[in-house]
Structures are given as C-alpha cells and as structure tokens.
C-alpha positions as CSV (number, residue, x, y, z in Angstrom):
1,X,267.0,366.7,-66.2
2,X,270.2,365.2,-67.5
3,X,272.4,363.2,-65.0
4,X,275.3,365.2,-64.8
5,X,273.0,368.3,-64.1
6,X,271.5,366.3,-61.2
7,X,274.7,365.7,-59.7
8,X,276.0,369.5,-60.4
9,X,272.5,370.7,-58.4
10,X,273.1,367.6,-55.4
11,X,277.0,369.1,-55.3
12,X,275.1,373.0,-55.0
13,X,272.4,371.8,-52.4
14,X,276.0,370.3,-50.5
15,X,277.5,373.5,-50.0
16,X,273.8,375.6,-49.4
17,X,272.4,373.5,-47.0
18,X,271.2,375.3,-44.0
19,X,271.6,372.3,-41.8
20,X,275.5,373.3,-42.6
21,X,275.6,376.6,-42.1
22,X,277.2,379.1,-39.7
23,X,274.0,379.8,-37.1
24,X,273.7,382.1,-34.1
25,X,271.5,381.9,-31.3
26,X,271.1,384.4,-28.7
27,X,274.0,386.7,-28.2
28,X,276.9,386.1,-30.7
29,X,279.6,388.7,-31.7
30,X,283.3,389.8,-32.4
31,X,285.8,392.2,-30.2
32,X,288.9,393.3,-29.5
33,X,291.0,393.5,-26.5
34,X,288.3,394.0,-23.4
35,X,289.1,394.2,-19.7
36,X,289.9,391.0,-18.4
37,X,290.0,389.4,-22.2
38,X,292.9,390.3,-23.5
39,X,294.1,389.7,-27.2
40,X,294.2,386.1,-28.0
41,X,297.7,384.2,-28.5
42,X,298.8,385.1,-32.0
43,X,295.5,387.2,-32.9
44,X,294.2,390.5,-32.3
45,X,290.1,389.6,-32.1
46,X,288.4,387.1,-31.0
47,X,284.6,385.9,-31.3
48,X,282.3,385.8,-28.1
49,X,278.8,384.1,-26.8
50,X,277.2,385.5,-23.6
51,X,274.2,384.8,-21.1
52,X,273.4,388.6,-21.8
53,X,270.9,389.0,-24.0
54,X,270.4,384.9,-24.1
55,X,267.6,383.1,-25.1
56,X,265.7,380.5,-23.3
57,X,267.3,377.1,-23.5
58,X,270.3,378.5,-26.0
59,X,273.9,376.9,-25.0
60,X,273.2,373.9,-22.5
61,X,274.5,370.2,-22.8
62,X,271.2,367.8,-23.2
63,X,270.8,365.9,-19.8
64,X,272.5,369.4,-17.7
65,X,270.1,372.1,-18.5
66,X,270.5,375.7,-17.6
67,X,268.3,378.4,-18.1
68,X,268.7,381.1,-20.6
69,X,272.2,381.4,-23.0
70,X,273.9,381.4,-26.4
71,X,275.3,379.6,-28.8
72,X,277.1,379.3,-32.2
73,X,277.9,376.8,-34.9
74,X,280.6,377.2,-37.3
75,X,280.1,376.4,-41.3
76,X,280.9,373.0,-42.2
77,X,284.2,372.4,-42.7
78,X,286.1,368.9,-44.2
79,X,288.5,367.3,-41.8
80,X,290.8,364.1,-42.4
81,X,291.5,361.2,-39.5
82,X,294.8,362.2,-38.2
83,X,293.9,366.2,-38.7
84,X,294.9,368.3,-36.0
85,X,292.2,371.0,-34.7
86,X,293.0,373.5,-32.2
87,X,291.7,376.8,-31.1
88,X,292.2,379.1,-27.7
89,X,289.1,379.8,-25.0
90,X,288.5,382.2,-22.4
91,X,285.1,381.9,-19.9
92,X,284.1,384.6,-18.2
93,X,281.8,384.2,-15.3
94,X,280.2,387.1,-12.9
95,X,277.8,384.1,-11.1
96,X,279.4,382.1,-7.9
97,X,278.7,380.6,-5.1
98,X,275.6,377.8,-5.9
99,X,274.9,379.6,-9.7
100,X,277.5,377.4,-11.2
101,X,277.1,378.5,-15.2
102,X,278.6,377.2,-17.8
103,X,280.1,376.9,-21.0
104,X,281.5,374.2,-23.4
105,X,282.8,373.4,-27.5
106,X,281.1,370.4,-29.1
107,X,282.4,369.3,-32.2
108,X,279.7,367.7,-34.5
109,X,279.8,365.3,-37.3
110,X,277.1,365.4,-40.0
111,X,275.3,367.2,-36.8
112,X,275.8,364.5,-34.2
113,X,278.1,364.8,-31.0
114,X,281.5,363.6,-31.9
115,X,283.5,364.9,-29.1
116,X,283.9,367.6,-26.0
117,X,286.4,369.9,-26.8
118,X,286.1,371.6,-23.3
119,X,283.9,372.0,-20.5
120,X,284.2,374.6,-18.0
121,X,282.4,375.4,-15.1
122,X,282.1,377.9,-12.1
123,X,283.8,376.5,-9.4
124,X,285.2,378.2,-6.2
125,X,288.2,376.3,-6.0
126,X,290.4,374.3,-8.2
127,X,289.9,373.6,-12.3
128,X,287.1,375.2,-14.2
129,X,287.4,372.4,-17.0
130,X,286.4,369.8,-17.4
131,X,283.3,371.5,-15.1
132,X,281.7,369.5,-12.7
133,X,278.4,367.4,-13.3
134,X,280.1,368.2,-17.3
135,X,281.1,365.5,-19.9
136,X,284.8,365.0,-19.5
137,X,287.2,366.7,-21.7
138,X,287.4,364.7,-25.1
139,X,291.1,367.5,-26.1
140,X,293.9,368.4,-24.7
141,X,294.2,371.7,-22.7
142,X,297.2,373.7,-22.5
143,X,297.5,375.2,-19.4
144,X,296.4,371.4,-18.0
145,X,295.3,373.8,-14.9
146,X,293.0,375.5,-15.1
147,X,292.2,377.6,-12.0
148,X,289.7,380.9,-12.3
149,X,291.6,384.3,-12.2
150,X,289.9,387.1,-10.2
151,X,288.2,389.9,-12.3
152,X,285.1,390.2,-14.6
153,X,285.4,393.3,-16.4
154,X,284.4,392.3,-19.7
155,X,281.8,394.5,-22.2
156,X,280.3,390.9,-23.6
157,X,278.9,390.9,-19.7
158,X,276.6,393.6,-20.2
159,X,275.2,395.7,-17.2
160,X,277.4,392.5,-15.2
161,X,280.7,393.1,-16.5
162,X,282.8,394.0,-13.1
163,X,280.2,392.3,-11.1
164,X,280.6,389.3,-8.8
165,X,278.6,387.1,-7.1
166,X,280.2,384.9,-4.7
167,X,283.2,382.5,-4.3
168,X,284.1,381.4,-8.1
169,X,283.5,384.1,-10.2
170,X,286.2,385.2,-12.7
171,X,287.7,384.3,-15.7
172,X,290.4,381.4,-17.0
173,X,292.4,383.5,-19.1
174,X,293.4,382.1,-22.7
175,X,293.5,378.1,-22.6
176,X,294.3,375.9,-25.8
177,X,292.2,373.2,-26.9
178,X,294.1,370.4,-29.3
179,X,291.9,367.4,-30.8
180,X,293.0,364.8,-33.4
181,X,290.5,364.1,-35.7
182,X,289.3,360.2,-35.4
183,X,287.6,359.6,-38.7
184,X,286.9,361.6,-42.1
185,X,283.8,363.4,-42.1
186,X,282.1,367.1,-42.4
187,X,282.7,368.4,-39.0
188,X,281.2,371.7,-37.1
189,X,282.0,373.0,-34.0
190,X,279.3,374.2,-31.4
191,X,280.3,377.0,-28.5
192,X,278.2,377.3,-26.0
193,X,276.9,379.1,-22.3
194,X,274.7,379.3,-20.3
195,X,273.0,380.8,-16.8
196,X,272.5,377.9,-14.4
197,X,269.6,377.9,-11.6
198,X,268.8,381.6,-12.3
199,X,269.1,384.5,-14.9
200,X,270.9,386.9,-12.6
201,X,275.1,387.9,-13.2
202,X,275.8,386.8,-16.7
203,X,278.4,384.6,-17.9
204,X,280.6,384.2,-21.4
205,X,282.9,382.6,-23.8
206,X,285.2,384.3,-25.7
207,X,287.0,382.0,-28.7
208,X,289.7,382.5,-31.0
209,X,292.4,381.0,-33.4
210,X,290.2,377.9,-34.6
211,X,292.6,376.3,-37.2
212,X,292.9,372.7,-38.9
213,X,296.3,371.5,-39.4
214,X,297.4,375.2,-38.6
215,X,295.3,376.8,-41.9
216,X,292.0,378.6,-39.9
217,X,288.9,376.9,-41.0
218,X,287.0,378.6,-43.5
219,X,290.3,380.3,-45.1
220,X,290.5,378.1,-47.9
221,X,288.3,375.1,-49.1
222,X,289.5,372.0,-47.6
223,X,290.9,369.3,-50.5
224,X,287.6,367.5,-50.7
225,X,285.9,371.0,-51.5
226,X,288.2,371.2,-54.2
227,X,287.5,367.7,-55.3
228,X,283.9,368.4,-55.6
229,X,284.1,372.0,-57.5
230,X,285.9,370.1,-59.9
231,X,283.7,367.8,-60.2
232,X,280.9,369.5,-60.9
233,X,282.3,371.9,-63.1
234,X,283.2,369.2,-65.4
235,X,279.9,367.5,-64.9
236,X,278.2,370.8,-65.9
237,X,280.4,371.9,-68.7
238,X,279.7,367.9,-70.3
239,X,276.2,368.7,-69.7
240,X,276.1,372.2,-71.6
241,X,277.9,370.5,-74.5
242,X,275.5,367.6,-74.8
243,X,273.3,370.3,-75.1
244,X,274.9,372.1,-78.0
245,X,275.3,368.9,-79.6
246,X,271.8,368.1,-79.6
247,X,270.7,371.6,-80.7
248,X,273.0,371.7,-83.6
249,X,271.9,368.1,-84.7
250,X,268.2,369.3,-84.4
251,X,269.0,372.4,-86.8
C-alpha cells in the first residue's frame, strides 16, 4: 500500500472508530414538551436518560456507585482551548428521603475524564448540584441555585412519573451549564443517572441545546475536520494519479 493511501485509510479509521462514536446504554431517547419538562430555552426537544428501563451499573461516577441507570456519549467532536461549551439540564427525580439518585455530564478527552459539567443529586433541602458525596462542579451554572421544584410528572419516568417518595423528590427545572475549554483535543460528553441504594421510583435527565462557540455540536465539522478531509482527499487523489502514471508507463 502506497503512503498516501495509508494515511487516507488512518484519516477513515479517525472518523469510524467506535471508541468515538455516539453510544447508548440503557434507556436513551428524544421528546417534546412533557409534564414537568417543559420545552428547553431556545428549543422545542430535548434528549433524555432514565433509571426506567436501566441497566445494571449504566450512569454512576467510579468511586459513588448506584444501582441500575443510563447513559449516553455524544460523537466526537473537535474543540479549541478558549472554546466556549454550553448546554441546558433538567433532573427529574421520583426517589427521596435516603434514595438519593443521581445524575451528572462528564466531558471526556480522547475518553479520559476532563471535567464535571454538573452533578446533581436528591436532596431534601437546599441545591441539587453539585450533589452531595458528587465531584464538584467543574462549569458554571446559571440559575447558581439550584433548589428542587415540586412535581414529577414526566413520561421518561415510566410507571413513576407523578410518583414521590419522600422529602426531595422533584425536578430543577432548566439550568445552564457553561465550560471553557482548557486545551485542544477531541472531546465527548457523557450524561448520566442512576438509582441509588434501591431500584424502586425512577429518576432522569433531560438535556438540550449542546453548542460550541454557539454552533450545536455535530451541525457542521469543526475546522480541524475540515483540515483533515482535505487532506486526505488530496492524499488520495496524488495516490490515484501515481497510479495512472504507472499504468500508462507499463502500457
């Protein structure tokens, strides 16, 4: 194989690789305006992760645990050092009392932890985030207070939704998260929740509006995609000429 096609099948395997891909585990989806989650800021649809339908071990921190949850990782996406990323969170929760669930947004670099974009965490009284016994919030949040609204009428809930166990159940409403990007590097971002102590009265996370620099991720290819298309377009077009040449010097 000629150099240049190596490189074109290395810039390929960049953009294929599962280890990059979008990945769902547990229950994942998309919805509209439901009970208690209303439309998100600027949007009409949002996407969602819920204990219902979890799986074993699906959407904890390492070191927390939990019991049985969800979780989803965006596609890689390029970012910049001094690149703004932002999107809006709503968790749901039908557990109180003891049962604190929870729910969180890592964002990963080459599929390492890089930062906590939230935490949030049942709690009776006072903020849900950064939760309690959670990593401390790496982002900004906008409302800074973050307090848990009564009502849990939600469809993502299941058979739960309207259901409430104990002091703390509820939802936060629609926070924004805002994170300045340290270093250059192929980020994803990892949602995540989970039951805690039990499997009973689900919880969930409803997320919306994820954008770099204001342009939602995924939209367009970010500038280093670009740089690498072209690349290995000319690489491969070099490559199919060399070819020709050496075909028409053989005849």
């Amino acid at each position: 194989m000629s150099k240049s096609l190596a490189f074109v099948g290395l810039v390929l395997a960049s953009w294929t690789s599962p280890a990059f891909s979008q990945t769902c585990t547990g229950d994942c989806g998309t919805s509209g305006p439901s009970g208690v989650v209303t439309a998100p800021p600027g949007g009409t649809s949002y996407q969602y992760v819920s204990t219902a339908n979890g799986v074993s071990g699906a959407g904890q921190i390492a070191g927390v645990g939990g019991t049985s949850g969800s979780e989803y990782v965006t596609a890689a996406f390029g970012a910049a050092a001094g690149d703004v990323l932002n999107f809006n969170f709503n968790f749901v929760t039908s557990d109180g009392g003891d049962y604190a669930d929870y729910a969180f947004a890592e964002l990963l670099v080459g599929g390492t932890h890089a930062a906590w974009l939230f935490t949030a965490r049942t709690q009776p009284t006072g903020n849900t985030s950064p939760g309690f016994g959670l990593p401390d919030n790496d982002a900004t949040l906008t409302p800074a207070s973050t307090p848990i609204n009564a009502g849990t009428d939600w469809a993502a809930l299941g058979s739960d939704s309207g259901d409430c166990y104990g002091d703390g159940c509820g939802n936060t409403g629609w926070i924004n998260s805002l994170y300045t990007i340290g270093s250059a590097g192929s980020y994803q971002i990892r949602f995540g929740v989970t039951n805690w102590s039990d499997n009973s009265y689900d919880s969930g996370l409803a997320f919306a509006g994820l954008e770099l620099n204001d342009t939602p991720i995924g939209a367009v290819p970010e500038p280093a995609t670009w740089v690498m298309m072209l690349i290995g377009f000319g690489g491969a077009g070099m490559a199919l000429r060399s070819q020709r040449r050496k075909k028409l010097a053989l005849a």
